[in-house]
C-alpha positions as MATLAB code, in Angstrom:
seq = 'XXXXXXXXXXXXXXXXXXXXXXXXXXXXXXXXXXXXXXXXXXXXXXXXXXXXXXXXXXXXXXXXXXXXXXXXXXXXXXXXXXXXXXXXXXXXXXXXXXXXXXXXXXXXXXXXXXXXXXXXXXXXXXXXXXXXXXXXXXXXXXXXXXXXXXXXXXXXXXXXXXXXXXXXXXXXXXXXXXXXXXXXXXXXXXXXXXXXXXXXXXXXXXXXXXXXXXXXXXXXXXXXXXXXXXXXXXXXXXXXXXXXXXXXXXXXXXXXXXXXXXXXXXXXXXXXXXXXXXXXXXXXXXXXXXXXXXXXXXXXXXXXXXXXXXXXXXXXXXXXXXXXXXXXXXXXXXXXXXXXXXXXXXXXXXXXXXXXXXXXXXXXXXXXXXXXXXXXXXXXXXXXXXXXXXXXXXXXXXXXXXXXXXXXXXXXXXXXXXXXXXXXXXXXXXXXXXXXXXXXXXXXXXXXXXXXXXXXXXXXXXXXXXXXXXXXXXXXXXXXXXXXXXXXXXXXXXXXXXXXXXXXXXXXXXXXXXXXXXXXXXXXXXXXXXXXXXXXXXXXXXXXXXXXXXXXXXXXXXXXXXXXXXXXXXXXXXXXXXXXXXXXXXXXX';
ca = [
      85.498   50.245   43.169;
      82.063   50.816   43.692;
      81.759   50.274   47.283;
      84.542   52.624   47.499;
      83.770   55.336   45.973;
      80.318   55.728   47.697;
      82.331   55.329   50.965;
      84.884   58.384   49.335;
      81.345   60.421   48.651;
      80.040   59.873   52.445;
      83.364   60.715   53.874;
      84.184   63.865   51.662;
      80.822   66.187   52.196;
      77.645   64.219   52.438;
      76.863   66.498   54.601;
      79.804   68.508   55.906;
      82.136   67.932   59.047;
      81.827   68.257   62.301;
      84.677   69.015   64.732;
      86.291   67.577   62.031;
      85.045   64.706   61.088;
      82.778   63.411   58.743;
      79.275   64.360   60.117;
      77.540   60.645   60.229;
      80.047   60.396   62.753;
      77.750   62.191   64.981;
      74.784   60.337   63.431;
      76.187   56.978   64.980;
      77.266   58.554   68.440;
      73.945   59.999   69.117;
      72.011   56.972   67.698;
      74.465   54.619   70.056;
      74.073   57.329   73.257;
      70.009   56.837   72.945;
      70.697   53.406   72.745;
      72.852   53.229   75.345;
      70.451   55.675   77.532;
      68.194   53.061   76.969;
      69.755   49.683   77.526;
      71.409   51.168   80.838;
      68.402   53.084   82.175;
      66.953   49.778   82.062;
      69.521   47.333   83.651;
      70.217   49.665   86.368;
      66.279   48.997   87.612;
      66.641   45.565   87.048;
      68.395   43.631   90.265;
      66.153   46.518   92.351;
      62.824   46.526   90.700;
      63.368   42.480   91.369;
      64.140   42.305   94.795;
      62.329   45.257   96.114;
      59.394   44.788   98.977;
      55.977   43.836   97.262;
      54.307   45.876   99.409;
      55.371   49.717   99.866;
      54.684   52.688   98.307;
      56.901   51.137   95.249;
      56.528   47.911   95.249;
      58.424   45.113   93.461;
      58.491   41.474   92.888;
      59.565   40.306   96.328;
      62.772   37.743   94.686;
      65.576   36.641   97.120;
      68.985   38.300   95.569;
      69.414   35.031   94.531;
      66.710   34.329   92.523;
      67.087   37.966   91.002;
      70.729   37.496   90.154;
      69.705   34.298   88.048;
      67.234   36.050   86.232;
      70.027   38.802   85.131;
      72.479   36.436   84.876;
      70.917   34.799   82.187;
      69.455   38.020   80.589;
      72.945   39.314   80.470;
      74.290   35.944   79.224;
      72.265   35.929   76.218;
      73.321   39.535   75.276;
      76.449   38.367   74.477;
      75.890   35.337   72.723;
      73.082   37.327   69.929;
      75.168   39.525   68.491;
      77.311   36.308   67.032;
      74.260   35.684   64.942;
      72.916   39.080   64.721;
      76.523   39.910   63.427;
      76.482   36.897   60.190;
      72.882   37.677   58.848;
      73.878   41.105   58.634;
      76.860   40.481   56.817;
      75.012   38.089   54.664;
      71.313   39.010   54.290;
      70.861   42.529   55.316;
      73.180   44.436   55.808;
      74.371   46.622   58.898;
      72.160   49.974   58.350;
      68.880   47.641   58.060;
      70.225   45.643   61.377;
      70.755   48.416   63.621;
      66.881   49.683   62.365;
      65.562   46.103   63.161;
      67.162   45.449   66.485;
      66.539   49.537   67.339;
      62.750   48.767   66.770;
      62.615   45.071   68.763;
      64.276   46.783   71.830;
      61.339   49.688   71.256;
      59.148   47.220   71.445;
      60.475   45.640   74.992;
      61.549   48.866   76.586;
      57.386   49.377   75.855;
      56.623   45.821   77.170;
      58.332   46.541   80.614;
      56.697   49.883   81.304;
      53.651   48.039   81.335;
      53.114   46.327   85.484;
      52.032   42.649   84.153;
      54.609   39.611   84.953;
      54.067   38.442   80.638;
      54.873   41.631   79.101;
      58.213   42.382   81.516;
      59.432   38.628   80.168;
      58.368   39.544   76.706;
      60.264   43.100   77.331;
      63.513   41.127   78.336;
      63.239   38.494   75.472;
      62.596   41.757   72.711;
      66.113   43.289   74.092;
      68.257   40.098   73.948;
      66.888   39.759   70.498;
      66.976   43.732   69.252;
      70.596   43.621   71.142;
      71.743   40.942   68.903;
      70.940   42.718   65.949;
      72.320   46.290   66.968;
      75.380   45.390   68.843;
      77.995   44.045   66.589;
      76.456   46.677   63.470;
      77.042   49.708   64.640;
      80.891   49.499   65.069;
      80.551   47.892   61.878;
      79.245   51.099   59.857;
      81.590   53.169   62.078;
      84.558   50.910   60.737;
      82.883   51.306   56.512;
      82.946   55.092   57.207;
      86.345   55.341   58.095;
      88.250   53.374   55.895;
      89.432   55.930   53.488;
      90.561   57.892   56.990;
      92.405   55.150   58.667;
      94.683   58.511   60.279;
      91.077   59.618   61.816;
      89.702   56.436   63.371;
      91.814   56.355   66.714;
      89.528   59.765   66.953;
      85.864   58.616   65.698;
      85.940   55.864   68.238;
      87.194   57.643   70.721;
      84.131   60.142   69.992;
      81.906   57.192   69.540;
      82.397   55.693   73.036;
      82.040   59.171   74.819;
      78.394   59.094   72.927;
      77.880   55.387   74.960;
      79.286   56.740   78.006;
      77.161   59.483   78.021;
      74.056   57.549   76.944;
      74.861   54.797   79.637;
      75.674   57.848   82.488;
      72.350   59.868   81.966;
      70.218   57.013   81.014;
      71.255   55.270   84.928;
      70.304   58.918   86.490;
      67.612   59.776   84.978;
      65.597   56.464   84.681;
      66.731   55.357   87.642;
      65.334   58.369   89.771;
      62.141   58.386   88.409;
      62.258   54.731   88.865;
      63.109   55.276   92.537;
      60.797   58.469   92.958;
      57.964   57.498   90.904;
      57.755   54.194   90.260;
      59.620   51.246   88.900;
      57.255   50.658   85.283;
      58.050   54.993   84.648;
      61.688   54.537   84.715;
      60.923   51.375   82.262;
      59.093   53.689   80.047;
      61.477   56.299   80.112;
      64.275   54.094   78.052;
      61.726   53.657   75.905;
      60.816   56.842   74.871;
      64.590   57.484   73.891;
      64.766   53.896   72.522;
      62.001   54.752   69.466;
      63.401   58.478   69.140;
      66.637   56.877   68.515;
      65.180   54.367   66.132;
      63.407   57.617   64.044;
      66.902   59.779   64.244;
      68.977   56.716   62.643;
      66.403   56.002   59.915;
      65.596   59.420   58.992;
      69.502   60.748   58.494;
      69.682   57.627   56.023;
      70.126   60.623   52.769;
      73.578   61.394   55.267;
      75.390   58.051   55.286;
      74.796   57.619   51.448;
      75.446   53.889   50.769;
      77.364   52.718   54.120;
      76.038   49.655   56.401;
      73.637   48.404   52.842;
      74.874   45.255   51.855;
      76.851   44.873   49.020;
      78.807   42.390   46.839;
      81.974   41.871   48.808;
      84.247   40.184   46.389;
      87.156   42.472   47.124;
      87.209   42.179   50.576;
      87.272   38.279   50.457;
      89.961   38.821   47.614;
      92.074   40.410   50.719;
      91.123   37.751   52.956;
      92.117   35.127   50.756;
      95.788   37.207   50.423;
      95.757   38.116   54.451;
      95.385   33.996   54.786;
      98.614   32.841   52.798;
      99.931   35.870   54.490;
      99.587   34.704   57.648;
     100.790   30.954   56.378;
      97.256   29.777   55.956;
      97.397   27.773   53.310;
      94.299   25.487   53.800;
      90.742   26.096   54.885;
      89.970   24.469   58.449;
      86.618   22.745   57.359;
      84.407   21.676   60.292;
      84.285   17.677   61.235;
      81.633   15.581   62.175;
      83.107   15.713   65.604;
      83.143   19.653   65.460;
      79.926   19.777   64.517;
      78.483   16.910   67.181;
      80.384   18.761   69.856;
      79.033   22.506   68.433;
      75.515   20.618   69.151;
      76.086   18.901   72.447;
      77.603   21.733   73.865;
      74.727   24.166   72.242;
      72.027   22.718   73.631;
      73.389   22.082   77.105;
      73.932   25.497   77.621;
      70.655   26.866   76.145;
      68.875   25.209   78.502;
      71.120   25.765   81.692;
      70.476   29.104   80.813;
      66.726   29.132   81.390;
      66.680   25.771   83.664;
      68.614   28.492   86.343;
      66.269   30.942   86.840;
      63.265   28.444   86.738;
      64.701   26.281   88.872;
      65.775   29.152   91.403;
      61.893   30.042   91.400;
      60.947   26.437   92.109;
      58.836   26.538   88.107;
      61.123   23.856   86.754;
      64.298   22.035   86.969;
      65.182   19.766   83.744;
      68.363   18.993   85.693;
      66.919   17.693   88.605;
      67.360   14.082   88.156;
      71.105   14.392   87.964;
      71.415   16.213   91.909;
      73.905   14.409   93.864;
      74.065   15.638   98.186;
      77.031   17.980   97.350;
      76.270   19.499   93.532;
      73.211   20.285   91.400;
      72.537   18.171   88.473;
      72.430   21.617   86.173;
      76.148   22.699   87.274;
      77.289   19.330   86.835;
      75.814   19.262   83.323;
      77.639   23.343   82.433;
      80.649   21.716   83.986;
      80.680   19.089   81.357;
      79.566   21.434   78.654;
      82.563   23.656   79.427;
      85.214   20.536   79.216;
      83.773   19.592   75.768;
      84.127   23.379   74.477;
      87.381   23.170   75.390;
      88.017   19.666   73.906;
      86.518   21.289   70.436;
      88.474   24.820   70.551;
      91.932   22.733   71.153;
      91.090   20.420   67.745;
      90.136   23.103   65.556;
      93.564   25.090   67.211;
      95.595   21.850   66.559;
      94.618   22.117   62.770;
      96.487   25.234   61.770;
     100.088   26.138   61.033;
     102.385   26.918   64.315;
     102.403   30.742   64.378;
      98.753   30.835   63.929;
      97.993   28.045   66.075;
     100.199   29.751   69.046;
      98.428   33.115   68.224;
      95.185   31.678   68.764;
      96.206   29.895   71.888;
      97.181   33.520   73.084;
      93.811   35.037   72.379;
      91.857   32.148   74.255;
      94.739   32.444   77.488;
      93.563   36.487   77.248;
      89.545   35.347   76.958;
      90.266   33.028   79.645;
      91.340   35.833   82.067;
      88.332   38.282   80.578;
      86.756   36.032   82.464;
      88.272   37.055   85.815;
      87.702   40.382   85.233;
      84.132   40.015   84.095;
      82.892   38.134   87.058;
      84.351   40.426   89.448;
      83.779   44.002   87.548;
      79.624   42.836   86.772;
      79.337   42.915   90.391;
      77.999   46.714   89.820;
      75.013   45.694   87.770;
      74.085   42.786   90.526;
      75.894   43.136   94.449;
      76.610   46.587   94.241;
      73.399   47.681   93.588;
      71.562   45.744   96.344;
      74.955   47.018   98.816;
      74.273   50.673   97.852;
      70.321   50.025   98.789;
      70.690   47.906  101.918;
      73.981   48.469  103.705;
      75.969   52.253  102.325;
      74.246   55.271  104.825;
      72.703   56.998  101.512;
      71.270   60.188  103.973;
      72.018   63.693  103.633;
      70.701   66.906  105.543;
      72.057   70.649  105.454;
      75.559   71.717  104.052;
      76.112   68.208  102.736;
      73.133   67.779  101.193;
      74.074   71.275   99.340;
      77.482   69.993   98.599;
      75.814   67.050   97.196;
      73.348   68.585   94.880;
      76.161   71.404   93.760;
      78.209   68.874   92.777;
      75.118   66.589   91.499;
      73.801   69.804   89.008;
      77.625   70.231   87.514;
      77.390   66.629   87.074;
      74.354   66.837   85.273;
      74.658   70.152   83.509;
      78.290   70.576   82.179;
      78.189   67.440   79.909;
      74.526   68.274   78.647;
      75.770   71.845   77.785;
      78.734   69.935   75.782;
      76.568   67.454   74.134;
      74.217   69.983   73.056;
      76.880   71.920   71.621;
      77.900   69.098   69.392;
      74.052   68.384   68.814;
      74.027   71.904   67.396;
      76.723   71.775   65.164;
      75.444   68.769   63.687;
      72.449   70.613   62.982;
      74.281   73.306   61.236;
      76.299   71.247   59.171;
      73.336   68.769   57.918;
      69.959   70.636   58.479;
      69.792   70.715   54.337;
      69.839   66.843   54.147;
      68.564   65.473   57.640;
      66.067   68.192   58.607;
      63.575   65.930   60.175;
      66.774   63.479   62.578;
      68.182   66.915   63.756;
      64.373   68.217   65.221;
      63.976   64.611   66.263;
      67.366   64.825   68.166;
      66.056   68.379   69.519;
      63.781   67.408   70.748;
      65.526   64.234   72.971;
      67.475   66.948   73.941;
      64.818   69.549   75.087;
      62.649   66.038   77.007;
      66.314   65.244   78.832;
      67.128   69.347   79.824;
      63.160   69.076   81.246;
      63.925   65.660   83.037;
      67.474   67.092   84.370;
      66.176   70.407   85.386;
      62.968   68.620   86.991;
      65.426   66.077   88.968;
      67.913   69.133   90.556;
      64.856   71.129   91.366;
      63.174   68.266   93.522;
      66.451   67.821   95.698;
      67.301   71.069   95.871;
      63.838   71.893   97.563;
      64.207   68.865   99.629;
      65.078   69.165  103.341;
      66.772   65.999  103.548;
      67.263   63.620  101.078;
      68.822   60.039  100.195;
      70.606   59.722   97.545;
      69.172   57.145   94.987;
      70.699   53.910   94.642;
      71.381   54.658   90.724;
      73.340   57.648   91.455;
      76.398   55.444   92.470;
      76.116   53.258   89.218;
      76.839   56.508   86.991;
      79.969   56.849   88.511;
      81.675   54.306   86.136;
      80.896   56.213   83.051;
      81.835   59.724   84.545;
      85.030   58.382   85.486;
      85.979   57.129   81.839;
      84.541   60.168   80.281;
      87.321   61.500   82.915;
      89.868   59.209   82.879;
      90.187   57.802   79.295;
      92.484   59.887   78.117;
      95.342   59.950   80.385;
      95.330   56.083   80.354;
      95.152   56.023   76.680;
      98.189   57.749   76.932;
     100.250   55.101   78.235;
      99.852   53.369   75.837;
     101.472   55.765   73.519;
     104.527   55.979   75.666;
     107.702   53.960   76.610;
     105.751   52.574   79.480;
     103.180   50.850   77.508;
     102.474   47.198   78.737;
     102.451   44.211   77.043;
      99.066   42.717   76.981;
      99.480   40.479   79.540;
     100.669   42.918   81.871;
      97.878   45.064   81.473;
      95.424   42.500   82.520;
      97.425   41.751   85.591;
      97.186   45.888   86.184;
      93.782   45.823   85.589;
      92.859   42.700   87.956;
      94.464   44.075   90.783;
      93.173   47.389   90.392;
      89.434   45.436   90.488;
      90.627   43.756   94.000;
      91.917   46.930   95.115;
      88.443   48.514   94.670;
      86.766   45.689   96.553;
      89.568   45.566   99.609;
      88.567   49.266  100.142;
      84.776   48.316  100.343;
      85.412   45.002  102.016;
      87.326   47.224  104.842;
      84.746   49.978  104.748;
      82.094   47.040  105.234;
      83.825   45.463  108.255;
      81.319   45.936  111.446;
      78.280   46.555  109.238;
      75.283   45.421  109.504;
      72.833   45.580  112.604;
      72.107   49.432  112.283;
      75.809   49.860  111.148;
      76.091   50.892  107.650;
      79.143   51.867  105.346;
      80.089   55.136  104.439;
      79.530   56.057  100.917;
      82.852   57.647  100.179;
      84.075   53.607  100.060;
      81.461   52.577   97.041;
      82.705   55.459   95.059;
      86.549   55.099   95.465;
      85.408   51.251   94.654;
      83.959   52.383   91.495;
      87.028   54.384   90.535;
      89.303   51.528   90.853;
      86.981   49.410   89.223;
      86.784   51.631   86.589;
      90.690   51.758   85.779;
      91.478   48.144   85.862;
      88.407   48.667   82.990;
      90.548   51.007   81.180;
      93.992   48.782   81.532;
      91.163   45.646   79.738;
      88.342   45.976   78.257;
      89.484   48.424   75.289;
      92.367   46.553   74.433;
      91.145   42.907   74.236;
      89.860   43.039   70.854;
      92.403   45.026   69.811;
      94.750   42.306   70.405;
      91.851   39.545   68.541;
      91.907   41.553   65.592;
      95.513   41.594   65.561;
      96.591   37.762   66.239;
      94.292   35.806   64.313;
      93.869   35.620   60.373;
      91.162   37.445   59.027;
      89.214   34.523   58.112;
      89.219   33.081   61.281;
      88.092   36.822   62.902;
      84.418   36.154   63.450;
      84.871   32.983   64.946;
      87.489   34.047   67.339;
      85.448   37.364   68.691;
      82.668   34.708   68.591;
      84.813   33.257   71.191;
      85.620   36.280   72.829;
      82.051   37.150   73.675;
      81.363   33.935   74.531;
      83.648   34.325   77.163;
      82.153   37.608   78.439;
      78.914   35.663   78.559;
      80.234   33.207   80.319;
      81.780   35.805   82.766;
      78.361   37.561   83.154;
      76.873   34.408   84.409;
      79.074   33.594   86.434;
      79.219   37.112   87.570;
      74.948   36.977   88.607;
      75.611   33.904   90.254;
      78.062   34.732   92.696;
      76.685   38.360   93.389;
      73.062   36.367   93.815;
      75.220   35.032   96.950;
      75.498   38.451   98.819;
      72.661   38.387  100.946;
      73.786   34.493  102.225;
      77.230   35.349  103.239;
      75.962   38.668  104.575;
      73.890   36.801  106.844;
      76.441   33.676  107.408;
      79.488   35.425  108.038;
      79.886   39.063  107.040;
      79.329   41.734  103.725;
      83.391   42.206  104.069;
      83.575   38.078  104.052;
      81.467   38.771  100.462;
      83.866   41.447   99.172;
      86.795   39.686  100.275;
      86.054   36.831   98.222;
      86.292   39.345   95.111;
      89.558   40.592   96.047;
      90.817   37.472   96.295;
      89.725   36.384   92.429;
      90.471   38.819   90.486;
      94.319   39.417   92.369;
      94.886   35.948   92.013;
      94.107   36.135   88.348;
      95.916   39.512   87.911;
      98.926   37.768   89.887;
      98.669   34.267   87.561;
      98.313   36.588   84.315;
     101.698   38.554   84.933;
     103.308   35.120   85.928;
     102.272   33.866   81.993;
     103.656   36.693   80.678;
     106.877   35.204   79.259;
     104.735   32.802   77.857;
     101.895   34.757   76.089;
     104.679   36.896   74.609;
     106.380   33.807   73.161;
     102.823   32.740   71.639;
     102.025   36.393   70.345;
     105.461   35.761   68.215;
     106.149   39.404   67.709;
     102.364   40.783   67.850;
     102.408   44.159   70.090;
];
């Protein structure tokens, strides 16, 4: 009862409400919305700061798309595997509120490495987030999830509120680091996620007094108590111990893929191939090596499957057909942090003089200035409601808020006194998060109505709405090239159809994890699930690293019709299985 009732304390006035909620609500959102500001301000430099010219007035590293989209490939790779592991030794050493502090602080520490222009401390940088990202990641959701489970009517609402606090973080962290990236230099925009990174870091630690005793780790006796009970429940009646053939495969399959995952890059810059000795004249010795890797996953997920009772077994066959078409989605949706980025730079006519250009910055400075004016709003009401407790968070947050009005105000001014101007290549990339923030929602309200989809369906929906958006590009692309370049009005009506088929899948696939597997099986099976998204993310790198080859060998709409193709025929297999992944849901909605 003890964990309980310190939950029942946080909840019920440890510092007020806000908007109705409890106000550590609003502790987490802004915390995540640094982080966020941070992790995205960052990524969006990446594939650029890579493959830009080594000589120029901002000069980068010079690396073939290719070699760039290994690189990220891997770096995104890894930052879904970490939070597996950053997940269990919070749960069982220290606890979620002393995670999110630790991985906050690593990711300080490699936003700071990359603002620094040395080749070391930009690896270092990269290695400090997949690490810090491991640790924050899975946590965060996890205190959200302690706060509200004396409110279970409230917590459709907190995360709701929650991911408007990433969407915001991920929307003005691309803008803002990204144009002083692109108008500076490449090492300020580093710097700039930075600064928010260790602000963030001091907010969270500093409203500790606020969330009272949630995210520090406690005995959890009653919780396995209704594990134990949600297990017969579910006609679990025996625990699924791990073989000596588990375990050998666990290894084989471990090892393989840590070291495709650095062997790629290396290999791509000619430093080392471990893999080499395998190369046949039509395949390289590391994909035939992943290849295998992937077969003896698959071989180990089916006998640990094979070992449960039929409903559970079936239900877990469902979840892996759903991870298996993530995977679909994933490799063609990533194409904004890796293609997308070097198509907006290279190939989409970015110029604008006169009454566009003032059309452009009008709408650019509501864009900019509405949802500041909103968040500040909230940011004051927190203030209100907690300044006796968390005095020294709320002037921290203050003054985030008065360094992001400067940087806002500073950005409209300098286009606004501009004569002509392109717009920057980050610009496009925020157009994802503005139209959630817009669109959520109305699509959330499907699935409230008659018309909601099974699960299935909606990742058929969502496929096809992914080769939809790249159709429009690949037919806005067709003649360019040579001088010719694509109109920009195609890249953003790609991003809003990329960014519904996101809305029809990505919030509802661990809904449907949590709700078709036992509870003691959970963490393995999101386990899974992100390993999946990792997988995808590769995958992803490695075919957008391709864009400048097929540019060259055939044509850019050649490159996007190859990703209207995937995804439609996965949305079009999907719907196909849906009698079938019904049938293995057994009643699960």
């Amino acid at each position: 009862m003890r964990e309980n009732s310190s939950a029942a304390s946080t909840v019920d006035g440890n510092g007020g409400r806000v908007l109705g909620h409890p106000a550590g609500l609003f502790v987490l959102f802004f915390t995540e919305m640094w982080e966020r500001f941070s992790f995205y301000g960052m990524r969006v430099l990446l594939i650029q700061f890579l493959t830009a010219s080594v000589l120029g007035a901002n000069p980068g590293w010079g690396w073939t798309a290719e070699q760039a989209g290994a690189l990220y490939g891997t770096y995104a790779m890894l930052l879904y595997i970490t939070p597996i592991f950053g997940g269990v030794i919070a749960d069982k050493f220290i606890g979620s509120r002393a995670a999110v502090i630790v991985g906050a602080a690593i990711m300080t520490v490699g936003h700071a490495s990359m603002a620094f222009d040395t080749p070391l401390l930009f690896f270092v940088g990269l290695g400090c987030l997949v690490i810090g990202t491991g640790f924050f990641k899975p946590n965060m959701p996890a205190i959200l999830g302690e706060m509200y489970k004396l409110l279970p009517e409230k917590k459709d609402g907190a995360y709701t509120i929650f991911y408007m606090g990433v969407n915001a973080g991920a929307f003005f962290g691309m803008m803002l680091c990204g144009y002083l990236a692109e108008t500076v230099g490449w090492h300020w925009g580093f710097g700039l996620a930075g600064i928010f990174m260790l602000l963030g870091t001091f907010q969270f630690w500093l409203a500790g007094p606020l969330l009272g005793r949630l995210g520090i780790l406690d005995k959890k006796t009653e919780r396995n108590k209704k594990t134990a009970i949600h297990n017969l429940e579910a006609g679990e009646t025996r625990h699924n111990n791990f073989t000596a053939i588990d375990v050998l495969l666990m290894a084989v399959v471990g090892i393989v893929g840590f070291v495709y995952a650095f062997n790629d890059p290396l290999s791509k810059n000619n430093v080392l191939d471990v893999f080499a000795f395998m190369d046949t004249e039509t395949f390289r010795g590391q994909n035939i090596m992943v290849i295998g890797a992937l077969v003896l996953f698959l071989i180990l997920i089916v006998l640990r499957i094979q070992r449960y009772a039929t409903v559970v077994r079936d239900r877990m066959y469902g979840v892996i057909l759903l991870g298996f078409f993530l995977i679909f989605f994933f490799m063609s949706f990533e194409q904004g942090a890796t293609s997308l980025v070097l198509v907006a730079r290279d190939y989409v006519d970015r110029e604008l003089t006169g009454n566009s250009l003032l059309a452009f910055n009008l709408m650019n400075t509501l864009l900019t200035i509405v949802p500041l004016t909103i968040i500040s709003w909230v940011l004051v009401r927190l203030a209100k409601a907690t300044w006796h407790k968390i005095a020294w968070s709320n002037i921290i947050l203050f003054a985030c808020f008065i360094m992001i009005w400067a940087a806002g105000i500073w950005m409209l001014y300098n286009e606004f006194t501009a004569e002509k101007s392109a717009i920057k290549v980050s610009w496009f990339s925020i157009l994802n998060s503005f139209f959630i923030i817009a669109l959520a929602s109305s699509v959330s309200k499907i699935w409230d109505s008659k018309f909601n989809p099974t699960a299935a369906m909606k990742y058929g929906y969502g496929l096809i709405l992914v080769a939809i958006g790249f159709l429009i590009l690949g037919y806005g692309a067709w003649g360019a090239g040579d001088g010719a370049k694509i109109s920009m009005i195609f890249l953003v009506l790609t991003y809003l159809f990329h960014t519904l088929g996101e809305l029809f899948i990505s919030p509802v696939g661990l809904s449907y994890v949590s709700k078709l597997v036992p509870a003691r099986m959970l963490a393995f099976m999101f386990g899974m699930w992100y390993l999946a998204i990792a997988i995808a993310q590769k995958l992803a790198a490695i075919l957008g690293g391709q864009v400048e080859t097929i540019q060259q060998n055939y044509s850019l709409s050649h490159f996007f019709l190859l990703f209207t193709i995937i995804p439609a025929a996965g949305g079009l297999l999907v719907m196909v299985l849906n009698p079938l992944i019904k049938r293995l849901m057994h009643g699960i909605k």
